[in-house]
N, C-alpha and C positions, 0 to 999 in steps of 0.2 A: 814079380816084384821081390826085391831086396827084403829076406825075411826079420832084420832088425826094422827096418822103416814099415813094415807091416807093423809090428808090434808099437810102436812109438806114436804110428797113426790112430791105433786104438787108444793109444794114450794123451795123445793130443786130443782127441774127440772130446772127452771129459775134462780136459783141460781147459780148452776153449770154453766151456760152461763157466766154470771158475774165472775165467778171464773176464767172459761177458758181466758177469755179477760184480765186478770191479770193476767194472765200465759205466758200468750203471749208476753207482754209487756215488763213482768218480765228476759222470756227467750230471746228475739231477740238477736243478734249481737250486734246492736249497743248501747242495754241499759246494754251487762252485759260488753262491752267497757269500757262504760260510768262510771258503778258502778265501775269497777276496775280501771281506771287512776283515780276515787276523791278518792277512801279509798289509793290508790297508793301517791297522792298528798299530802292528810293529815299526812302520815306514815313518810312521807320527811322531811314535816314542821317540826314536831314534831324531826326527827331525826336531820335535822338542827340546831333547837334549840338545844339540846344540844352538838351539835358541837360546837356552839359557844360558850356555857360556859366551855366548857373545854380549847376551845382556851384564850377563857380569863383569867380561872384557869393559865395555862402555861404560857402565859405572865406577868402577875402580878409573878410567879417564877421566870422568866429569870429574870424580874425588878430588883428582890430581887436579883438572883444571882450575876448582875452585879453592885450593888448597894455592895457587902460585898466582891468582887470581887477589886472593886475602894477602900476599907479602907484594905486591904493585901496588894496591892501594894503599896499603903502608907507606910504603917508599913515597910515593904520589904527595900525603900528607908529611913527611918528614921533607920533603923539599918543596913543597906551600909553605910552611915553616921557617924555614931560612931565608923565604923573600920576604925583608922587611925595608925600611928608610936606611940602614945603614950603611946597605951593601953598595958596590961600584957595580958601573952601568954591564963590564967586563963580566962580573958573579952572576946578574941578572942574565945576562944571556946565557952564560954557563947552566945555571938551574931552569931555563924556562926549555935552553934545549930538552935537556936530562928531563922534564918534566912531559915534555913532546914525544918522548923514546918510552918513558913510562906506560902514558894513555893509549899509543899505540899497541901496546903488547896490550893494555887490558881490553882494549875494544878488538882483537885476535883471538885472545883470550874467551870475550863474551859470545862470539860470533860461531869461536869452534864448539864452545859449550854448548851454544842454541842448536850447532848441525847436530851434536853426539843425543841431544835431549829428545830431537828430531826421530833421530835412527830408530833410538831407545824405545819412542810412543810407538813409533810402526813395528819392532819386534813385538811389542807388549801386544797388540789388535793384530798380528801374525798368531800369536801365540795361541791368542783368544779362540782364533776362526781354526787352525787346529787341535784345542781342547773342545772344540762343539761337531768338529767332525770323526773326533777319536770316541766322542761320547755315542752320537750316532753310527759307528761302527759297529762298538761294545752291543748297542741294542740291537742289532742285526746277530751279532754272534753269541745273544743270550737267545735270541726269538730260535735260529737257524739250527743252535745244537744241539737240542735235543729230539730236533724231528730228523735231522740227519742221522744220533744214535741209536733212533728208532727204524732208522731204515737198514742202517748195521744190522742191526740186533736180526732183523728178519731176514736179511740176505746170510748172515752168519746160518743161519739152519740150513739151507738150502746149499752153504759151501761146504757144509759137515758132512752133507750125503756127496758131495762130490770127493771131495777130499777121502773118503770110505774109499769110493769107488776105485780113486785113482790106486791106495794101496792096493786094493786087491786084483790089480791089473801088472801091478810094480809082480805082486807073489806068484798071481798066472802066467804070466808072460816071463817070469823070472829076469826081469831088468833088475840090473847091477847098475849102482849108482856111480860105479869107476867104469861102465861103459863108456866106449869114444866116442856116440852117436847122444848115447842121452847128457851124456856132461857138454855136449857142444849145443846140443838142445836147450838144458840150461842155460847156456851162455847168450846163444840166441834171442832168447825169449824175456830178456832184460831190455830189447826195443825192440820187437819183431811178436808181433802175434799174426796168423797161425806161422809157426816155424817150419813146417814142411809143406810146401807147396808143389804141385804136378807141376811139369815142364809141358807148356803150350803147342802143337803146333797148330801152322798156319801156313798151308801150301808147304814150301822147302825151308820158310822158318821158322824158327824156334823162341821163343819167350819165354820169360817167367811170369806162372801166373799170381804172384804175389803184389810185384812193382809194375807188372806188362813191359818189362824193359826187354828185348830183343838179347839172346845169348848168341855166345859164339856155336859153332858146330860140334868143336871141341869141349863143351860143356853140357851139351845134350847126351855128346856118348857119353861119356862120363857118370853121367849120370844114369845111364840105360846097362854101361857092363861094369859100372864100381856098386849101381844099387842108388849111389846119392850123388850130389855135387853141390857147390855154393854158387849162388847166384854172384857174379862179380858186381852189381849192384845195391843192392839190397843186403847180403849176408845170409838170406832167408835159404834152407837146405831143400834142394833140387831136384825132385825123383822122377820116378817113369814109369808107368804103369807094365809096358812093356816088357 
């Protein structure tokens, strides 16, 4: 075996402790709670705000509507007005029109008002149903956090001794952090745990035992006379006991 991926195996070993400990954390009950009532909370706020500017959109409407609402009924009354005994039969139809075109625009008027008053009550009882489930979030993620930073708190001791370890394998084994092997390690291991995996066989084929994906021929040697290779699906690094 490829004497860098010996080394990096003993470094993985301790690593993967490390990893499991954030797995652990990661999966309990009460941190993926935890995780789903604050991105739950945030989705709210977010969705609250613009509740509100649409409520305020609608309002600033009604204002308007009832603002052009108040110069119709004016008008309405200013040409009631002018229908008295004096006028020709010609004037009367003139103003009874103009009086017909008036009523029309305020009963448009009252009708768009009623739909905006409408929207406005159902954002408000929108708004309602999520301030009662932001509020029931917050108390999951008041109940949630401190038993989750209590599980920190105890998994952090137990990553202190690995983290030790891991240095004093970096000093033993004299790993260089500008190594090719451990910087592609690093890089790996941002979606890839474990990052070194044996190459499989199986009768005349070859797999990875990371994904079980089937390699090419040219990728087993590769890995048997360079020491390592990359799996072509996974990304996961390749070796061989042999």
């Amino acid at each position: 075996m490829n004497k860098e991926i010996a080394k990096m195996l003993k470094y993985q070993e301790v690593d993967m402790k490390l990893y499991q400990l954030e797995r652990k954390l990661k999966n309990s009950e009460d941190a993926k709670a935890l995780m789903a009532s604050s991105a739950k909370r945030k989705e709210l706020r977010e969705n609250l705000l613009n509740v509100n500017r649409e409520a305020s959109d609608l309002m600033k409407s009604i204002e308007k509507n009832e603002e052009e609402f108040n110069i119709y009924i004016a008008q309405f009354g200013e040409l009631e007005n002018n229908l008295n005994d004096n006028i020709t039969i010609e004037e009367i139809e003139f103003y009874l029109k103009k009086i017909d075109s008036v009523v029309k625009k305020i009963e448009k008027l009252e009708n768009l008002t009623l739909e905006l008053k409408r929207k406005l009550e159902d954002l408000r009882k929108n708004a309602d149903g999520m301030m009662k489930e932001s509020m029931r979030c917050a108390q999951i993620v008041k109940e949630k956090k401190p038993l989750v930073e209590k599980m920190k708190e105890d998994l952090m001791k137990d990553a202190k001794e690995y983290n030790d370890r891991l240095k004093a394998i970096v000093k033993e084994q004299n790993i260089s952090s500008e190594d090719k092997v451990f910087k592609r390690y690093k890089e790996v291991k941002t979606r890839r745990m474990p990052v070194f995996v044996e190459v499989t066989k199986n009768g005349k084929d070859f797999s990875c035992s990371g994904c079980g994906v089937e390699i090419p021929l040219g990728i087993s040697d590769e890995a048997t006379n360079n020491g390592y290779a990359e799996c072509p699906n996974c990304g996961r690094i390749l070796y061989s006991k042999d």
